[in-house]
N, C-alpha and C positions, 0 to 999 in steps of 0.2 A: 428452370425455364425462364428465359426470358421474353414476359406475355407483352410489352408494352413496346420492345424491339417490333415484335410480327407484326402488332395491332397496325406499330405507325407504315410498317411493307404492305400489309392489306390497304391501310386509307391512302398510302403511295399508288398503289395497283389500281385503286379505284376512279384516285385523280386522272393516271394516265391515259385510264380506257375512257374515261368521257371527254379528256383532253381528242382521242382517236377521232369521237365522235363529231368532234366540233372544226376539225381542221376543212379547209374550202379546196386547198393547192393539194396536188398529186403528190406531191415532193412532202411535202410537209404532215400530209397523211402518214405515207408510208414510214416516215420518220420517225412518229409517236406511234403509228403500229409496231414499228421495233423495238420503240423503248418499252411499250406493254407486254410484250414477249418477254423480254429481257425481265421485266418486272414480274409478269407469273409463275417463270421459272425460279426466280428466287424465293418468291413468296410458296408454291409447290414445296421447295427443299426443305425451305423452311418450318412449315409445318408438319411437315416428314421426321424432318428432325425433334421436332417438339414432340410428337406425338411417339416416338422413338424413347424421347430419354422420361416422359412420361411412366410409360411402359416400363421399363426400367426401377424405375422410381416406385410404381406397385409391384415389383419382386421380389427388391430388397424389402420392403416394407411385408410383404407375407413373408420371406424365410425369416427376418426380425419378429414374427408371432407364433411361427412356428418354433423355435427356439426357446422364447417364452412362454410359449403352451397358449397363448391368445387363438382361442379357440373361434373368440365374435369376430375377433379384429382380422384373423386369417379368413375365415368366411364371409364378410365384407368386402376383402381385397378380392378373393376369388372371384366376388362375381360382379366387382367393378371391370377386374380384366376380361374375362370373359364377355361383357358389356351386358347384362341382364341386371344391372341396378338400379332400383330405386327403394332406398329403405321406407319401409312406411313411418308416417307421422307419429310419434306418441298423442296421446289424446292431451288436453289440457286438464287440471284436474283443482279443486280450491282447496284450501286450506285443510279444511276435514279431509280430503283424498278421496271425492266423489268427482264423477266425472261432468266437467262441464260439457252441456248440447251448443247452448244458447250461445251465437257468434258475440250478441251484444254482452252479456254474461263475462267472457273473455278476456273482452278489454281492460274490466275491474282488476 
């Protein structure tokens, strides 16, 4: 994926549309309202595309654990794809392997 390609099409898309907003002349409006069209359209494909080879990208990545028998690693991918993820946190824990409460505790 190329994340820093789309980023600079988003802050392009973004310049454009307040460029829209700021033109005074009819002509000149409608001008930079073409170029934002033209410009959300690519940025749309764009992210379609991204979010495409993304996708892709956690398939191979599950039949690669399935394969391997990665039993976490396949059920992790499943349910980033299916989009129900959020892994929970491990707790923090000191030296002995008791569990730290205390946020100031932590920092140590």
């Amino acid at each position: 994926m190329n994340l820093h390609g789309s980023l600079d099409r988003i802050q392009g898309r973004k310049d454009k549309h307040s460029a829209t907003n700021n033109k005074r002349a009819r002509a000149d409006k409608f001008k930079a309202q073409a170029e934002y069209t033209e410009s959300n359209k690519q940025v749309k494909r764009i992210t379609r595309d991204d979010k495409q080879k993304y996708m892709e990208e956690l398939a191979t990545t599950m039949e690669k654990a399935a394969r391997e028998g990665n039993m976490e690693q396949l059920y992790d991918t499943t349910k980033k794809l299916a989009r129900r993820y959020n892994k929970p946190e491990k707790p923090v824990k000191n030296k002995e392997g008791t569990t730290i409460t205390a946020i100031q505790e932590q920092g140590n």
